[in-house]
N, C-alpha and C positions, 0 to 999 in steps of 0.2 A: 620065896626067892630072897635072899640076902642084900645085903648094901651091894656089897660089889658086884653080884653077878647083875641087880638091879641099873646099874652105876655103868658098866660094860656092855650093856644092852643097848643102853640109850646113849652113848656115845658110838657107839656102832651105827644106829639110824641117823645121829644127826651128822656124822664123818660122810656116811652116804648121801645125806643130803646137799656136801657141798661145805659145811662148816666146819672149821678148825678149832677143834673142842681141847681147851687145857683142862685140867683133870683139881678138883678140890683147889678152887679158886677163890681166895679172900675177895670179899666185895667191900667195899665202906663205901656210901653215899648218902649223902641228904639225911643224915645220923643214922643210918642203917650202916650197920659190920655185921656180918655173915660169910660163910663156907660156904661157895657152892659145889656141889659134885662136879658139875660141866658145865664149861662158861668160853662163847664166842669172843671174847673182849672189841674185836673189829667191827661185827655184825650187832653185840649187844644181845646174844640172842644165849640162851643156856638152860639147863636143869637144873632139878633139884630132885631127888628120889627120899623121900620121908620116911625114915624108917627108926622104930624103936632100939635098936639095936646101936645107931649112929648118935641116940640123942638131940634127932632134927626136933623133935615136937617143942622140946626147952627154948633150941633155938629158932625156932619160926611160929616164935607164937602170933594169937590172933593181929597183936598190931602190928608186928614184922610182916606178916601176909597181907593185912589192910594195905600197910602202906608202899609192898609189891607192887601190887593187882591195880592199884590207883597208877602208879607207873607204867606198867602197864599200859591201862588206858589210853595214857598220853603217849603212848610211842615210843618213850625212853628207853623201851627194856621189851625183850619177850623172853619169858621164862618158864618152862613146863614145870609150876608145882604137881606134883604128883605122891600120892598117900601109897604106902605100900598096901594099906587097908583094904584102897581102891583097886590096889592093880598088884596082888597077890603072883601071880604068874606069866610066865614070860610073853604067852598069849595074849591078856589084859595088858598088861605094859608095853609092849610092842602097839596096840591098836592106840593106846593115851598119846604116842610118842607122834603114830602116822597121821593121827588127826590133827595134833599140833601141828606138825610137820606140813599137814598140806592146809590149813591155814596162814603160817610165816608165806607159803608160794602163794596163794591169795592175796598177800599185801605186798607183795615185792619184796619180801625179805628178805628172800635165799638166794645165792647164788646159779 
């Protein structure tokens, strides 16, 4: 699966979820700047699809990730990192997406 059809995929689940996904989203916060594939800005809530081909790995490396997932934690942010390693096909990527997806409604995320 490529960047984009990766990218198209999962902005398709989370449009059906109710969220308003803008597409390669510069982020800067808290000294992080980063691109995201898809990003709620309202909700705080977005993707990111990891793929060799986009040069995510450079950009998300381990301390970019650490200091996500710590956000994360806090509520500040929810964000599907997702490896294409992981989730290879549209099947796999699709299940990474629903399971985020029906956690955000677990916490009151979503619309």
């Amino acid at each position: 699966m490529t960047e984009r059809e990766g990218c198209a995929l999962l902005k398709e689940r989370f449009e059906a979820a109710g969220l308003a996904i803008a597409v390669d989203v510069p982020f800067a916060e808290e000294g992080l700047s980063l691109r995201l594939d898809g990003f709620d800005a309202a909700r705080r809530v977005g993707f990111e699809y990891i793929t060799t081909a986009a040069g995510d790995r450079a950009e998300l490396g381990p301390g970019v990730v650490a200091a996500l997932e710590a956000r994360m934690e806090r509520g500040d942010l929810y964000l599907l990192l997702v490896d294409e390693l992981d989730a290879a096909d549209a099947a796999l990527l699709g299940r990474a997406a629903d399971g985020f997806l029906a956690r955000l409604r677990q916490l009151g995320r979503l619309p």
